[in-house]
C-alpha positions in Angstrom: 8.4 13.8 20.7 11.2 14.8 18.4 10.0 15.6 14.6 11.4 15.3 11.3 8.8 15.7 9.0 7.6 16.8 5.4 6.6 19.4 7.0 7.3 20.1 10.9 4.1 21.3 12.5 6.7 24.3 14.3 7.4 25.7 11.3 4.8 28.6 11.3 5.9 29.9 15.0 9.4 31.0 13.1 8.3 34.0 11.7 6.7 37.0 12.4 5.9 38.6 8.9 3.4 40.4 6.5 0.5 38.7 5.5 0.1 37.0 2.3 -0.3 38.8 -1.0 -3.7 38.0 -3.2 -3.7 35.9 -6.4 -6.5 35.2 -7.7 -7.5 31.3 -8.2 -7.4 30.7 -12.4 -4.6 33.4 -13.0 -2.2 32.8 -15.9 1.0 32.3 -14.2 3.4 30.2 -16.9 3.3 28.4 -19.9 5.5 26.2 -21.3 7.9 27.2 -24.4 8.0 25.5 -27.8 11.3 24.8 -27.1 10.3 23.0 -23.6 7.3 21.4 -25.2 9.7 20.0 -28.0 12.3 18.7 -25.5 9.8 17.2 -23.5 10.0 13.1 -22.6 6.1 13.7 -23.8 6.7 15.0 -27.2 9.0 11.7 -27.8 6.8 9.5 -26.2 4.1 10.8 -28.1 6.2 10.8 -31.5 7.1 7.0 -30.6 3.2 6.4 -30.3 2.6 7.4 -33.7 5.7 5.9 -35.1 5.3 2.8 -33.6 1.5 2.4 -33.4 -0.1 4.8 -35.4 -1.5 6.3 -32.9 -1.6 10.3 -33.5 -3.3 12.8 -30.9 -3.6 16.5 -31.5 -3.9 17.2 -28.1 -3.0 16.2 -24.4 -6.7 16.0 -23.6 -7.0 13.5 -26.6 -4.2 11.1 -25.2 -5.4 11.1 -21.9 -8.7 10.0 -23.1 -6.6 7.5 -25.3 -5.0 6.4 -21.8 -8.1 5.9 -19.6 -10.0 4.4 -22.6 -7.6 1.4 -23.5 -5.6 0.5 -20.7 -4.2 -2.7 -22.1 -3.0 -0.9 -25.2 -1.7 2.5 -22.9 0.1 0.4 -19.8 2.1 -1.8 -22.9 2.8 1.3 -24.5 4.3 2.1 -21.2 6.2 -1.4 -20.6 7.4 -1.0 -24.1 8.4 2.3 -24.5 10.9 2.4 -21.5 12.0 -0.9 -22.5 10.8 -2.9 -19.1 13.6 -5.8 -18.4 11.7 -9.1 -18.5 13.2 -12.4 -17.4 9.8 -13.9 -18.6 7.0 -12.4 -21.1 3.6 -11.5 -19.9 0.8 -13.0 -22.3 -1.1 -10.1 -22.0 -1.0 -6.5 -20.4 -4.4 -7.1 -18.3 -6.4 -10.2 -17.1 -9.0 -10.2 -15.0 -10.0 -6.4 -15.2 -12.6 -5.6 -12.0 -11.7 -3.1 -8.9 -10.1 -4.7 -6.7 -8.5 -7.3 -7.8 -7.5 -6.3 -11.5 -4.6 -8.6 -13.1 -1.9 -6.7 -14.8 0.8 -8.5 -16.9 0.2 -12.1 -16.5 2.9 -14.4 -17.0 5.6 -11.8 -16.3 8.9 -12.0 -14.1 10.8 -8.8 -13.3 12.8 -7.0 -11.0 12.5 -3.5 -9.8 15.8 -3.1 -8.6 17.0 -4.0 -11.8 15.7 -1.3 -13.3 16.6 1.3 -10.5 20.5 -0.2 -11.4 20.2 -0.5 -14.7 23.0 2.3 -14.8 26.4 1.5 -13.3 28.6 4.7 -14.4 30.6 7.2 -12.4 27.4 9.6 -13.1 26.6 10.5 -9.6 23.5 8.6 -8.6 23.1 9.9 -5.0 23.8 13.4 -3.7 23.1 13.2 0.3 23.0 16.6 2.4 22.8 16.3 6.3 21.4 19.5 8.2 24.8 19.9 9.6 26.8 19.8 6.5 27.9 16.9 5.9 27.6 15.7 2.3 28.5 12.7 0.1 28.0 11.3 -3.3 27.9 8.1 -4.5 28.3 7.2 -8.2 25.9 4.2 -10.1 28.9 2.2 -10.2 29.1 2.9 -6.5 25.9 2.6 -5.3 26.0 -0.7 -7.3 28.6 -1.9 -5.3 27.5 -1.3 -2.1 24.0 -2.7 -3.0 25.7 -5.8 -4.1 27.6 -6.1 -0.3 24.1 -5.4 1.3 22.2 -7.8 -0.6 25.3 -10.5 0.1 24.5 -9.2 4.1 21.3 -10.2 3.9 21.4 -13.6 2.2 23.9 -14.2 4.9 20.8 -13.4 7.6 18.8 -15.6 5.7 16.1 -13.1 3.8 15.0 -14.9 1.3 12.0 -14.2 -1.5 8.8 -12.7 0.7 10.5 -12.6 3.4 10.5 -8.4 5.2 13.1 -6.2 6.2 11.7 -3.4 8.0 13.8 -0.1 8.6 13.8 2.4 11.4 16.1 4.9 10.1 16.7 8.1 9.0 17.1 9.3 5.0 21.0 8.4 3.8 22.4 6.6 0.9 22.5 3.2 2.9 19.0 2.9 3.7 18.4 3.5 -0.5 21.1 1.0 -0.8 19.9 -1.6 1.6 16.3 -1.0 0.1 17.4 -1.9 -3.1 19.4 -4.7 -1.5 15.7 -6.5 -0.3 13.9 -5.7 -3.4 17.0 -7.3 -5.6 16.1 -10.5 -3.2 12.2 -10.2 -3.8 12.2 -9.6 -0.3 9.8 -6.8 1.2 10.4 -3.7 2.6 9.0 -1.4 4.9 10.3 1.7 6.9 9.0 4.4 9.4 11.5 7.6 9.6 13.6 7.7 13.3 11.7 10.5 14.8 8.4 7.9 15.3 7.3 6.6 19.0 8.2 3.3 19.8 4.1 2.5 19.8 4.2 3.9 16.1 7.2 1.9 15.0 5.6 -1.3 16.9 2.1 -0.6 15.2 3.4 -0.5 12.2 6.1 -3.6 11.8 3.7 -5.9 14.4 1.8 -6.2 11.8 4.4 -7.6 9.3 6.9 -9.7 11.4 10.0 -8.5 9.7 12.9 -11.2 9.4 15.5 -8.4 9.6 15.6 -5.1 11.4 17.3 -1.9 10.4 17.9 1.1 13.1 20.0 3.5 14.1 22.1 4.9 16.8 20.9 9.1 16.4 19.7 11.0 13.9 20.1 15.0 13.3 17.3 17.8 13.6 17.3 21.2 14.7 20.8 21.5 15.5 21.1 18.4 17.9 21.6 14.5 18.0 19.1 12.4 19.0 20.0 9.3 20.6 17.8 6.4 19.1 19.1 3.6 21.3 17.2 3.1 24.5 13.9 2.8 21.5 15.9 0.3 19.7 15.9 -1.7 22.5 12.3 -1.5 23.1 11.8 -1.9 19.1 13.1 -4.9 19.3 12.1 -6.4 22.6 8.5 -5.8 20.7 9.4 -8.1 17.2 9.9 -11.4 18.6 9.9 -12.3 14.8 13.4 -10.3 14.5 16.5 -12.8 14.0 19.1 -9.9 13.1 19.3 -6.2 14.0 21.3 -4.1 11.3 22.8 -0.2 13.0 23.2 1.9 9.8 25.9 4.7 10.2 24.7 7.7 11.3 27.5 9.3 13.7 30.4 7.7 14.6 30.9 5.4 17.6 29.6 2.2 19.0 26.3 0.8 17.7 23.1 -0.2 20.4 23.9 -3.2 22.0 23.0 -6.3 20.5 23.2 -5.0 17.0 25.0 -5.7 14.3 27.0 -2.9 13.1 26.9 -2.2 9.1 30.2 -2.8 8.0 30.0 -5.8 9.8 26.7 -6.8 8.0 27.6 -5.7 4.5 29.0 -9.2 2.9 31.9 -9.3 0.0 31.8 -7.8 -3.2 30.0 -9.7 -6.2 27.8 -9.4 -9.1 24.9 -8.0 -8.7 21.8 -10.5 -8.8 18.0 -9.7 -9.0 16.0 -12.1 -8.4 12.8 -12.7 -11.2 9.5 -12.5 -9.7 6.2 -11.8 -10.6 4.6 -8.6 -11.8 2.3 -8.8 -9.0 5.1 -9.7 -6.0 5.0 -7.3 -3.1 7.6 -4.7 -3.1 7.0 -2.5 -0.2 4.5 -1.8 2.9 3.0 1.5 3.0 1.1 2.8 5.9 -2.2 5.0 6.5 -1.2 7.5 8.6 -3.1 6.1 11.5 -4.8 8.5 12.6 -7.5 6.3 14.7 -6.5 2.6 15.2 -3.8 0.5 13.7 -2.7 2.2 10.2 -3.2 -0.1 7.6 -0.3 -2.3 5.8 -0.7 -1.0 2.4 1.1 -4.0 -0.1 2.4 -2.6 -3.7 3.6 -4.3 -6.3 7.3 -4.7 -8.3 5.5 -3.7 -11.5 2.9 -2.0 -10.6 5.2 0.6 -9.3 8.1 0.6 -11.5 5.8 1.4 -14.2 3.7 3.5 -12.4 6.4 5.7 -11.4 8.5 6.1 -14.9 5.0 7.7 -16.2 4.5 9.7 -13.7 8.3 11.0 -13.6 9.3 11.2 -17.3 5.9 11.8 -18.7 4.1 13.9 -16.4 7.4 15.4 -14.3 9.8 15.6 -17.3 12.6 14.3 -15.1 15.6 13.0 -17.3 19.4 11.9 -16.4 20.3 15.3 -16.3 18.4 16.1 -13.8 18.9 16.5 -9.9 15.7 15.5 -8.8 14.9 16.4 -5.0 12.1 16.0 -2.6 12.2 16.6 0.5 10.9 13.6 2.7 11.6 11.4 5.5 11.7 7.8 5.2 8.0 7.4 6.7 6.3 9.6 4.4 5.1 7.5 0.3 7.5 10.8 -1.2 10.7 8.7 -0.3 9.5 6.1 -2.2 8.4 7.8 -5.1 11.9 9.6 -5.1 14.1 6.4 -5.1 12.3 5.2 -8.1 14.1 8.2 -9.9 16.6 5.9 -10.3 15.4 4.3 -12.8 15.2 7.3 -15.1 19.2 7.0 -14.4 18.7 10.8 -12.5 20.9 12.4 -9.9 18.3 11.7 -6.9 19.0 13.8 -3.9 18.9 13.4 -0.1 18.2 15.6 2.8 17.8 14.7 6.4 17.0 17.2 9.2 15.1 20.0 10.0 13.8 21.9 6.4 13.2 25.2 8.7 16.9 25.2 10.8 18.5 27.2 10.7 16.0 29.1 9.1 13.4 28.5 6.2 16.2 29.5 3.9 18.3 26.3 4.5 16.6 24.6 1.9 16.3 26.7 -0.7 20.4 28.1 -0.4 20.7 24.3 -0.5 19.0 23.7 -3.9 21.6 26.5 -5.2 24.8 24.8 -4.2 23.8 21.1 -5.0 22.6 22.7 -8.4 18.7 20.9 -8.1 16.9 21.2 -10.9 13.5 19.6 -9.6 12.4 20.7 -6.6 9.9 18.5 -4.2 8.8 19.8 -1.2 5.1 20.0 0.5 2.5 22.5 -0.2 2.6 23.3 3.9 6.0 24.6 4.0 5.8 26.8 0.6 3.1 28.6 2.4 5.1 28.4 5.5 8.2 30.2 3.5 5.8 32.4 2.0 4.0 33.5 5.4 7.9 33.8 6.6 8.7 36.4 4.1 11.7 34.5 2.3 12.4 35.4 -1.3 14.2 32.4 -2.2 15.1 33.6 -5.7 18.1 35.7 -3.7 19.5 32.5 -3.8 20.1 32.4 -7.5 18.5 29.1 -8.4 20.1 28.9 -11.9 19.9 25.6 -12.4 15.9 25.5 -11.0 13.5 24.6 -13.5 10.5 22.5 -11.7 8.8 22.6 -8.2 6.6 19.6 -7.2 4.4 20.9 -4.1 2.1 17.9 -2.6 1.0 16.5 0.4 -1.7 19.1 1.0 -3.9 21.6 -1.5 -1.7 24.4 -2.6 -3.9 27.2 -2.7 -3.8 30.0 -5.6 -1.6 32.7 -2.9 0.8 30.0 -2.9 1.0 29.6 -6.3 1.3 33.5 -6.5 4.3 33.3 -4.0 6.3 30.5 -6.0 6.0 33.1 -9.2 7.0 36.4 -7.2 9.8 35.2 -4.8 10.8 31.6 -6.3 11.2 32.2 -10.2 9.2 33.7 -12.6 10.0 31.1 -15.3 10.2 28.2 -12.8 7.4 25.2 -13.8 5.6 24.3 -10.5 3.9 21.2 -10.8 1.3 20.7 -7.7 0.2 17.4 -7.3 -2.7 15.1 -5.6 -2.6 11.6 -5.1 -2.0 9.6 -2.0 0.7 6.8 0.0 -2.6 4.0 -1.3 -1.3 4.3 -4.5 2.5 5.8 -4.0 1.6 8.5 -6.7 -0.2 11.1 -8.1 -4.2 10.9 -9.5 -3.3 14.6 -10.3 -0.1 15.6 -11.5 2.1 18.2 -12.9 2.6 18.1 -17.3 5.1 19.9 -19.6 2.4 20.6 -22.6 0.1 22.5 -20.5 0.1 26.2 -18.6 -0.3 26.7 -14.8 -3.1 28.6 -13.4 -3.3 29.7 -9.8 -4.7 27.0 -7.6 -5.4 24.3 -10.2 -3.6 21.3 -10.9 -2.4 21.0 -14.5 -3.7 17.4 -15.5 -4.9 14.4 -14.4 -2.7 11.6 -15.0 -1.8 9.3 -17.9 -3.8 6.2 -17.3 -5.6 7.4 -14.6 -9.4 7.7 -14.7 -9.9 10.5 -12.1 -13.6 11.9 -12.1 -15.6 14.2 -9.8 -19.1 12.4 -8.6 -22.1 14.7 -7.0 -24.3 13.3 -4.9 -26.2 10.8 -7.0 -23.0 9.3 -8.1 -22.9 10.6 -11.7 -19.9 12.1 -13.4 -19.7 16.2 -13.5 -17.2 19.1 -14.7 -17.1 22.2 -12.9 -18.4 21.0 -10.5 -16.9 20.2 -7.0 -17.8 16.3 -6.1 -15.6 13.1 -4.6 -12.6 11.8 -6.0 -13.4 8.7 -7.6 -11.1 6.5 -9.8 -13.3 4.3 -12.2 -10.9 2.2 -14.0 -7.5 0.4 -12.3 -4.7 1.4 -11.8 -1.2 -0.8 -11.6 0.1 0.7 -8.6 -3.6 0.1 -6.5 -2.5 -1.9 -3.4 -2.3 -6.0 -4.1 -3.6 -6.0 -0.7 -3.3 -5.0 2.9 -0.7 -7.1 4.7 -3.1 -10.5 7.1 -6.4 -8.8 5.2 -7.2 -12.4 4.6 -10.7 -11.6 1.7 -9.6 -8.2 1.6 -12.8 -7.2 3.4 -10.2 -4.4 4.9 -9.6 -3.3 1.4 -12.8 -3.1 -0.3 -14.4 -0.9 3.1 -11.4 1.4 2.5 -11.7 2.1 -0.8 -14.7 0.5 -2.4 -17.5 0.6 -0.1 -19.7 3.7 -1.4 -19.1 2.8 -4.9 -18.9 -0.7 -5.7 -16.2 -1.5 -8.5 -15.0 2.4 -8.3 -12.1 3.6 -6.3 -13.3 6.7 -3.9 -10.6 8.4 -2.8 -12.0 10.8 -0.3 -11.1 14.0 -1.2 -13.3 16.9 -3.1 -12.2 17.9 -6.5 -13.3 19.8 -9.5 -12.5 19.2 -12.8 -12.2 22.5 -14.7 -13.7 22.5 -18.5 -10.0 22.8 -19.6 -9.3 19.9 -18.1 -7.4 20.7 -14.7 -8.3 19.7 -11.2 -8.6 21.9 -7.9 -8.3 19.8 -5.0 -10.5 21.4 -1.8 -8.9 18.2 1.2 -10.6 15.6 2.0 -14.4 15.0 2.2 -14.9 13.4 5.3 -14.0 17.1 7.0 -16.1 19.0 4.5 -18.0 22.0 6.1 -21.9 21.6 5.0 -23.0 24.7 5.7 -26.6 25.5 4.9 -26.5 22.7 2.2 -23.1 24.7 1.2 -20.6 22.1 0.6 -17.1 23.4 0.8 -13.4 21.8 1.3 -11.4 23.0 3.8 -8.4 24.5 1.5 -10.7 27.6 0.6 -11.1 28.2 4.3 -7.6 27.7 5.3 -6.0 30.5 2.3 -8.8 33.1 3.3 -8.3 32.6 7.3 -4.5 32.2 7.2 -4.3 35.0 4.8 -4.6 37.6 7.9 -1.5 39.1 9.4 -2.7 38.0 12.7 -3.0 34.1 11.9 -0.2 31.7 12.3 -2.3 28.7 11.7 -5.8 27.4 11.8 -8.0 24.5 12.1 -11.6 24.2 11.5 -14.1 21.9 11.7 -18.2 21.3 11.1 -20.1 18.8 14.0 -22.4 18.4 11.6 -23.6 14.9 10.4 -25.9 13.4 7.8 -29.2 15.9 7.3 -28.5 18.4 10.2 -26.4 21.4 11.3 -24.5 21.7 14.5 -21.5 24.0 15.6 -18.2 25.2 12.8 -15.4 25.5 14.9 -12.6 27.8 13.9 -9.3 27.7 16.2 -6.6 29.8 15.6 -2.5 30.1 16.4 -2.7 33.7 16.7 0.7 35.4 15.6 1.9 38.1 17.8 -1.0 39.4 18.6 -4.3 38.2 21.4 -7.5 36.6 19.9 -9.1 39.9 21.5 -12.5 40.5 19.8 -10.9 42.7 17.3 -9.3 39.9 15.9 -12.3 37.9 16.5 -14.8 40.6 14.6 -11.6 41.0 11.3 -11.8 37.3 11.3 -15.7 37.1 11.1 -16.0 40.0 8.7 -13.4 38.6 5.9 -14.6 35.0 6.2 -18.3 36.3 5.5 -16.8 38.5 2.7 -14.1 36.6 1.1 -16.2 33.3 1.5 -19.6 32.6 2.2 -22.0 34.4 5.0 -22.9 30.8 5.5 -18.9 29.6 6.7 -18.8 32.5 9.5 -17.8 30.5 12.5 -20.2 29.8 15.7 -17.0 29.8 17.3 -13.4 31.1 17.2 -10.5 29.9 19.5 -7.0 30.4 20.0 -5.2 27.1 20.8 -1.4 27.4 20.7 -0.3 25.3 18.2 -2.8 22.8 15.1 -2.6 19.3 16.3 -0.7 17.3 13.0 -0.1 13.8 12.3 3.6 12.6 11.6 3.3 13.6 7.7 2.6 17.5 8.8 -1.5 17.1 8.1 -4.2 19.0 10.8 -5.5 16.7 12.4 -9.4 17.5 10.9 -11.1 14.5 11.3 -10.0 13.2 14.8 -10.9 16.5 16.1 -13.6 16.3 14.9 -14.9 13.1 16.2 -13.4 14.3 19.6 -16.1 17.2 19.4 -18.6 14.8 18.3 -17.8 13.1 21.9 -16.2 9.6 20.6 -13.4 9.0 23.5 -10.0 9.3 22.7 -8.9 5.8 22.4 -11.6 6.2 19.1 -11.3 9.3 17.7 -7.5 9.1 17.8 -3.7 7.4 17.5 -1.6 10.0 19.9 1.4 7.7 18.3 0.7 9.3 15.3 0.9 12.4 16.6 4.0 15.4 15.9 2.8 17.5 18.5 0.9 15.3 20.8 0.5 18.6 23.6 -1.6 20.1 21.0 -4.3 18.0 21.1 -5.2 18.8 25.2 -7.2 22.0 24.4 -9.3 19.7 22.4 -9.8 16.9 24.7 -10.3 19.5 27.6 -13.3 21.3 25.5 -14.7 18.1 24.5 -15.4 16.9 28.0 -17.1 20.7 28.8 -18.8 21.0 26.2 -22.3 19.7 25.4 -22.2 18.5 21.8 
């Protein structure tokens, strides 16, 4: 299988270079200005609050109380404050307040889309870079325009309100534009990026019956073209609910047979149209990643969303009209999503489809100089994978730099290190922790506060994040789960044919009834930031040692002589089996040298407890189509569930690298 991911599980056999320099987790790394803090969307929001509600706060940590305390009052703050277009009036910012379930904005009609085009100037709205060159900008006025033809193309078809357009296709200024074609409708869309198997395309939009189909011919990575057309054909063979099939241009020639090609689609010129609907009417489908059985249709909401991600973006991220805002994403990872929506703070958003590593891990980076981006979203995986490389992307020049977002993974305090010796010394990075179940961060970057190695700066505006230990109470300084114990706008409405949402509530609410557990290990520091150790359902529980599997990855991968790693505790409830470390060994044999230096660090740097029972070199990590190891079906694999249980190899990048695996779990007597 072909990949184009967040982060491309190949990336780490590019490089042959040092090992990675030592900082120190809780190191003073930056601090904002006064002039930063002063410019910051914060300081005005936080001026308007007092101005407008008499609301003062002397401190972050005050507001965010503020914000978790008195949600109806915060969340109309937020509707208010970025003036939220409204075709009817809510009576209130909540209703019914319970988790799940929680009502948010009763009474109100608006459009998402609207909002995303509420600019229509010649400032450029879309800056789209293709690995092999190629580049185009649109305008707002332009990207207006062609919306208005798409959303004509689709009335034509017959997409209506609640109706879904799914989209098989690859990350270019049509697919934004035909998204915010079928949100302008109150239609519902869903996507999966072009490198996914037919069986994960067919998992996914099975599930949903889409009305209308978007695809395309190729797409670009690593230097080639890859024909998409004999799997459009079985795509579609597989959605007997599919009256229309839309090619969006790619390369040039012919589209698949029996598609319609996208100039043909795209209807005339007119004024652009949004269609009212509730606060509460479905917007998008989101997907688990899938990892064993069907992924799960995650539904979000118009509002929920829009308002979600203007917080999250202006408040937390500091991202403005002047900005070139850039992450780098597919169109099957939450990221895309989260990067449209800069739209609406009437940004330069900007695209990039192909391979981050080709030629090399430089592309991106020489990229972000050109193009002039001045936030800069990428995964915590390929930082460390540029780091490991040996890059100094500051030869670049970066001028116009001033944020990196890192997410999808914990970034651990080396990478932080790296981003402040070869990035910028100045630059803000901003790693954040949230998840595609709420398209957002829980944990997110903030312009008031400084950046210590390892730790995330804040927990979000409006966002009750807490750590629980065992017996369920709250604790700081602690590490305990996730838990969010009051809603949240952008929680899923539902998942797609979970008629009672019993789906739902065993996702998200079965250990804690009424509270949100997320399933990841965090501490909250006394200062108020987070660490993030991955998720606790792969925790090693080592002598009644709990520990995430972050803080074994930086001290493991940290070795000259490791390209990659995986490891993983047997272990259950109340008893101790095997800890499992494999290895990609780089350059080198996993020789008993290498076996003893891995031993001796991990018993020095971490705990005598975490030493491994076993150490083996695999060739490559097995990852899921988002660039994640693959913990937790491994696992269950060594656990002896059979494959069909323990795992989707649809969801698979590498799918060859989980046959060490299945080979050891049927010798092995586990």
């Amino acid at each position: 299988m072909t990949r184009l991911l967040p982060f491309p599980a190949d990336l780490h056999l590019c490089y042959d270079k040092a090992p990675m320099s030592t900082t120190p987790e809780g190191t003073l790394l930056w601090e904002p200005t006064a002039a930063r803090r002063s410019s910051a969307e914060l300081t005005r929001y936080m001026k308007w609050l007092r101005e407008t509600r008499g609301l003062s706060f002397e401190t972050f940590d005050a507001l965010w109380t503020w914000s978790v305390t008195d949600l109806p009052a915060f969340w109309q703050s937020i509707w208010d404050y970025f003036g939220i277009i409204a075709h009817a009036k809510p009576t209130a910012a909540m209703g019914k307040r319970t988790m799940p379930g929680t009502e948010w904005f009763p009474g109100a009609t608006l459009n998402y889309a609207e909002h995303a085009l509420r600019r229509r100037d010649g400032h450029t709205a879309i800056l789209y870079r293709r690995e092999d060159g190629v580049t185009r900008t649109l305008t707002y006025a332009e990207l207006a325009s062609l919306v208005s033809r798409a959303r004509a193309g689709l009335v034509k078809l017959g997409v209506t309100k609640g109706d879904r357009v799914a989209a098989f296709v690859p990350n270019t200024p049509e697919t934004v534009a035909l998204f915010l074609a079928t949100a302008s409708l109150g239609a519902i869309w869903s996507s999966c990026a072009p490198e996914f198997g037919v069986g994960s395309v067919l998992d996914r939009f099975r599930q949903i019956e889409p009305k209308v189909l978007a695809v395309c011919d190729a797409y670009a990575y690593g230097g080639k073209r890859h024909d998409r057309r004999p799997h459009v054909a079985e795509i579609r063979a597989g959605l007997p609910s599919t009256k229309a099939v839309v090619c969006m241009p790619v390369f040039e020639g012919a589209p698949p047979d029996g598609t319609l090609a996208w100039e043909s689609f795209l209807g005339p010129e007119a004024p652009l149209a949004f269609e009212p609907v509730p606060f509460d009417q479905p917007l998008w489908i989101l997907y688990s990643s899938g990892t064993t059985g069907l992924p799960k249709p995650i539904v979000q909401g118009h509002g929920g969303i829009l308002l979600e991600h203007l917080k999250a973006q202006a408040l937390h991220g500091d991202i403005g009209e002047n900005d070139r805002f850039f992450w780098f994403t597919t169109t099957g990872w939450m990221m895309w999503n989260f990067l449209v929506s800069g739209l609406a703070r009437g940004c330069t958003i900007v695209l990039y489809d192909g391979n981050p590593g080709h030629p090399d891990l430089n592309a991106l980076w020489a990229f972000a100089e050109e193009a002039k981006i001045t936030v800069f979203g990428t995964s915590a995986p390929f930082l460390l994978a540029c780091q490991k490389a040996g890059i100094e992307p500051k030869k670049n020049g970066l001028a116009a730099l001033k944020h990196v977002g890192s997410t999808g993974a914990p970034l651990p305090a080396d990478g932080f290190g790296w981003v402040y010796q070869a990035v910028k010394k100045d630059v803000w990075l901003g790693s954040m922790s949230g998840g595609t179940d709420v398209c957002t961060a829980f944990v997110l970057a903030n312009p008031f506060l400084p950046v210590y190695a390892g730790e995330l700066q804040s927990r979000g505006l409006g966002c009750k994040v807490e750590a629980f230990d065992a017996q369920g109470k709250s604790v700081v300084d602690e590490v305990g789960e996730l838990v969010i114990t009051e809603p949240m706008p952008s929680m899923p409405l539902k998942f797609w044919n979970d008629e009672g949402g019993k789906r739902l509530r065993e996702s998200y609410f079965d250990v804690y009834p009424g509270i949100w557990r997320h399933g990841d290990w965090i501490k909250v520091t006394p200062r108020g930031g987070c660490v993030i150790y991955g998720r606790s359902d792969s925790t090693l529980n080592r002598g009644g040692v709990r520990m995430g599997t972050s803080e074994f990855y930086r001290i493991v991968e940290g070795l000259p002589e490791v390209a990659d790693s995986l490891v993983v505790d047997t272990g259950a409830l109340g008893s101790e089996d095997k800890l499992w470390l494999f290895v990609v060994p780089r350059g080198t044999t996993l020789d008993k040298a290498l076996t003893d230096k891995i031993r001796t660090t991990i018993r020095k740097e971490l705990s005598p407890r975490h030493v491994p029972d076993e150490i083996m070199a695999v060739p490559e990590i097995p990852r899921t189509l988002n660039g994640k190891k693959m913990e937790v079906p491994v696992k269950r694999l060594l656990m002896g569930a059979p494959m069909e249980k323990a795992l989707n190899l649809d969801t698979m990048a590498n799918r060859a690298a989980i046959d060490p695996f299945l080979k050891l779990a049927g010798a092995a007597k586990l």
